[in-house]
C-alpha positions in Angstrom: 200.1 54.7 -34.9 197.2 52.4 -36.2 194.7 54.3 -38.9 191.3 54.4 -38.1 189.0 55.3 -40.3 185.6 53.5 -39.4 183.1 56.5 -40.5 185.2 57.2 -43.6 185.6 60.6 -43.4 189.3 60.8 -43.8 188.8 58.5 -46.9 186.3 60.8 -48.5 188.2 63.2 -48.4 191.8 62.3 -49.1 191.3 59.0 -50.1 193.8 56.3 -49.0 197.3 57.3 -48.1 199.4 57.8 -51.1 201.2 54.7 -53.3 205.2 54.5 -52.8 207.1 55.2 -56.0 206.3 52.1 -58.8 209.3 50.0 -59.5 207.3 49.5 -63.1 204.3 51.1 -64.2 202.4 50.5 -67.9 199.3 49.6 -69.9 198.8 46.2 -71.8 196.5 46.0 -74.2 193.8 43.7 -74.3 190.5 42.5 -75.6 189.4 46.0 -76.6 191.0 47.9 -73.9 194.1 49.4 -72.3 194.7 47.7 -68.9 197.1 49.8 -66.5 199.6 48.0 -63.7 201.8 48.9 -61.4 204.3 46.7 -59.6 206.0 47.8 -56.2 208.8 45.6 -54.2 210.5 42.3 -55.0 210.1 38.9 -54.2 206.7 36.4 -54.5 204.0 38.0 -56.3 201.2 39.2 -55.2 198.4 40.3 -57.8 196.0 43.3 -55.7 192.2 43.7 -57.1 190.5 46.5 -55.9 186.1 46.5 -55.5 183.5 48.3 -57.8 183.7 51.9 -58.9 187.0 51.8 -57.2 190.8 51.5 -58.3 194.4 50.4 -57.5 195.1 53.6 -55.3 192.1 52.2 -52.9 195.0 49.7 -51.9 197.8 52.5 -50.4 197.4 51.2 -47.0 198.4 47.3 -47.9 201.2 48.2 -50.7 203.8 49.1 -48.1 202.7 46.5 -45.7 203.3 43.6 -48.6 207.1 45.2 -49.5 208.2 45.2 -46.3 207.2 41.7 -45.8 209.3 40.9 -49.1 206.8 40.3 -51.2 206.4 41.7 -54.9 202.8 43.3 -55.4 201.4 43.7 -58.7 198.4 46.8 -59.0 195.5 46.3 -61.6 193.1 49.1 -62.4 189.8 46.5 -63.9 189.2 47.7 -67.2 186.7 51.1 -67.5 188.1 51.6 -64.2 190.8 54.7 -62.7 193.1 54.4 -65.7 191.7 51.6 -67.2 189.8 52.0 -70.5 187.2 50.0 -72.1 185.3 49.2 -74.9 181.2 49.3 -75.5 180.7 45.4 -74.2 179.0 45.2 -70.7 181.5 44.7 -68.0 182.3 41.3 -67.1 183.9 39.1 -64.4 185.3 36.8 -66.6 186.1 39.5 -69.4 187.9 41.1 -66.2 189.8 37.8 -65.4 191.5 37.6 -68.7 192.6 40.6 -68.4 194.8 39.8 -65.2 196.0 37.3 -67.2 197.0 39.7 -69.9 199.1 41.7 -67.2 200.8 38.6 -65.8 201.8 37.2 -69.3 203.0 40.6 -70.0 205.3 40.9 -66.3 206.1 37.5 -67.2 204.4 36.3 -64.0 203.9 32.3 -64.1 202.2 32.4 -60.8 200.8 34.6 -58.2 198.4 34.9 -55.2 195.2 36.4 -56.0 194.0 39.2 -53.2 190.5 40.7 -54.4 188.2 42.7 -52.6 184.4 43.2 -53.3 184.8 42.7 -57.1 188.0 41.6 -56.9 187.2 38.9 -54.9 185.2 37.4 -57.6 187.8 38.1 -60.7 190.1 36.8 -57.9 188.1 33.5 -57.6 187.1 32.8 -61.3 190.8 33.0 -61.7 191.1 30.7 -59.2 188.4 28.1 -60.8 189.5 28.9 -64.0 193.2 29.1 -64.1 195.0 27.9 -61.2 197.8 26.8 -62.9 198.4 30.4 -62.4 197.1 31.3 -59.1 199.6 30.4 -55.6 195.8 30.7 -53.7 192.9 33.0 -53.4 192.4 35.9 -50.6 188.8 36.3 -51.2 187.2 39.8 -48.8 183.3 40.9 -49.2 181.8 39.0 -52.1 179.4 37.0 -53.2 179.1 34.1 -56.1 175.6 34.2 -57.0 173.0 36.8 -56.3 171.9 34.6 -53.3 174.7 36.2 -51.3 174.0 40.1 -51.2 171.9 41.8 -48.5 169.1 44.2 -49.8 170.8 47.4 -50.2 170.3 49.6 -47.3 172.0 53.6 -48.0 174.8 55.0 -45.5 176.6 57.6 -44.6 179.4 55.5 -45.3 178.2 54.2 -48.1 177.8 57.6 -49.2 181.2 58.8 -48.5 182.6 56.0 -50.5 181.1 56.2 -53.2 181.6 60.7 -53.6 185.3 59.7 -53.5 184.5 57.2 -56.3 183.3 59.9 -58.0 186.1 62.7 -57.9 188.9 59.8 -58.3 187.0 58.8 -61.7 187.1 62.5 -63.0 190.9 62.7 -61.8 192.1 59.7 -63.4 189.9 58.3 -66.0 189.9 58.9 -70.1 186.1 60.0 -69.6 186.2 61.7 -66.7 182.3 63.0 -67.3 180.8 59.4 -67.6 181.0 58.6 -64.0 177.0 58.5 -64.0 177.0 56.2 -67.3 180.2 54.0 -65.4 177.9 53.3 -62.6 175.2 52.0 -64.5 177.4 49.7 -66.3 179.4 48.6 -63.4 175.8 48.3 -61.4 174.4 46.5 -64.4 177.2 43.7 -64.2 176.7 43.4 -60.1 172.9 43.2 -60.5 173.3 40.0 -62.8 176.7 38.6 -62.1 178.4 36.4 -60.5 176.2 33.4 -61.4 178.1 30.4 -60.3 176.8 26.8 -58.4 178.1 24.9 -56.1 179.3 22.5 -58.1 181.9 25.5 -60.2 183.6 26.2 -57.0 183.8 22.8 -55.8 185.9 22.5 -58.8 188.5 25.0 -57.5 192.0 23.6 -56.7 194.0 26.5 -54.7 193.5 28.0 -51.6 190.6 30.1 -50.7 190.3 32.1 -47.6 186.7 33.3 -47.3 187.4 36.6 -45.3 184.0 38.1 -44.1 183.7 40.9 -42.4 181.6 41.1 -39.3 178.8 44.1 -40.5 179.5 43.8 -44.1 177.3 46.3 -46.0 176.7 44.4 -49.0 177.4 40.3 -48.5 175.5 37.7 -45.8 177.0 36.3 -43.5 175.7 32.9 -44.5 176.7 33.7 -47.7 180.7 33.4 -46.8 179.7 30.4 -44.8 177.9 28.6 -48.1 181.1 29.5 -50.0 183.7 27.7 -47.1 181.9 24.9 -47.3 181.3 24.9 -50.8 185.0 25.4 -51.9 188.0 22.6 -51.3 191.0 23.6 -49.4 189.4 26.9 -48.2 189.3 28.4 -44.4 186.1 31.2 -43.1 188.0 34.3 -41.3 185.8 36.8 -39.9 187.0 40.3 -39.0 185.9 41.9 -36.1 184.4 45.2 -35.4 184.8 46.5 -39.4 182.6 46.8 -42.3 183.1 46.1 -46.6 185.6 48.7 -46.0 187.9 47.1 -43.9 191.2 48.0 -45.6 190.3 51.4 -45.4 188.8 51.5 -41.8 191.5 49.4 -39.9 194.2 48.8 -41.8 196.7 47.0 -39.7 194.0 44.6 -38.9 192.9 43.9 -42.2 197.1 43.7 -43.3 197.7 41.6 -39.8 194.9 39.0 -41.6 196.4 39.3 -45.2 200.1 38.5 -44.2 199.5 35.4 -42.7 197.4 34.0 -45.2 199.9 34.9 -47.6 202.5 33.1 -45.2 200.5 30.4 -45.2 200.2 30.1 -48.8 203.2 30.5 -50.5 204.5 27.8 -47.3 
């Protein structure tokens, strides 16, 4: 039966449904901190990057979905994030980017799709501009480029829910589980001022983008995604119906129904 989970009730308060068994699991070290992975299935790569405050376990509803369509997905906690560590630098997009890099050189990983959500989308995409000798093409859901693209930030019940189950899977997982309040600052500090890029950065991306917006999307405009499909080569708009920034949590087997044949279309 399809998951529905558009109030986010069920997520706040048992989170997504549980990740399968890893077939590797492990921490690289990089750059001043300890990144953790996961990798599940076999087959073309798939590299999963989850949003703000968040972490790898946000993704249980898509892991399954990508094995059983033969593909080999790779989990990423960003660093400072679920059981990620960091050092005392700001966090960073691009810091963030290297360490994916780090991972793949690590899993011996020449080349994999990037599929980023919120902040992922934009470590996803610099990636993308920045190394896509590495990068099959870009699944890019609920972010902006520059600080053009975010709405005025309106609270939610939703929004609210999200972010309490932030909060208790930070004390479960991380190394400083009592910092959540310092994390957010951090974390907030680096969305206030970051991404920064032109039109002229992405135009100089050469993999495949899908801009994937989602139709009442909390956090990004609308004209936003449409700035960024036209501003990027070789990229396509989607919009998703009916769902919010929280789409892979809320519908599921839409959002994976979306994912699968980009990734089709991609690796093709």
């Amino acid at each position: 039966m399809d998951h529905h989970d558009d109030d986010l009730r069920k997520f706040e308060t048992h989170g997504a449904t549980p990740l399968p068994a890893a077939r590797d699991e492990g921490r690289v070290a990089h750059d001043g901190a300890e990144i953790w992975y996961a990798t599940f299935g076999a087959g073309l790569p798939v590299i999963l990057l989850h949003g703000g405050l968040g972490h790898s376990g946000n993704w249980g509803f898509q892991v399954p979905a990508l094995v059983k369509a033969g593909y080999q997905v790779v989990l990423i906690d960003s660093r400072g994030h679920g059981r990620s560590s960091r050092d005392e630098r700001p966090y960073k997009y691009e810091l963030m980017a290297s360490d994916v890099l780090a991972v793949m050189d690590r899993l011996r990983l020449k080349k994999a799709a990037m599929v980023g959500w919120s902040d992922g989308a934009c470590v996803a995409l610099i990636l993308g501009m920045k190394a896509a000798d590495r990068v099959a093409g870009v699944f890019f859901f609920g972010c902006n480029m520059d600080p053009s693209g975010t709405r005025e930030f309106e609270p939610s019940p939703v929004i609210d829910r999200c972010f309490s189950r932030h909060a208790r899977d930070y004390a479960e997982l991380s190394a400083t589980p009592d910092q959540f309040d310092a994390f957010v600052k951090a974390v907030g500090l680096m969305m206030k001022t970051e991404p920064n890029y032109t039109a002229a950065d992405m135009a100089r991306t050469r993999v495949p983008v899908a801009i994937v917006q989602s139709e009442h999307d909390e956090f990004i405009r609308r004209e936003h995604a449409n700035y960024l499909a036209r501003s990027i080569p070789a990229s396509e708009l989607i919009i998703l119906p009916d769902v919010s920034h929280f789409a892979p949590l809320q519908r599921p087997a839409r959002f994976n129904g979306v994912l699968l044949a980009l990734l089709e279309r991609m690796h093709s």
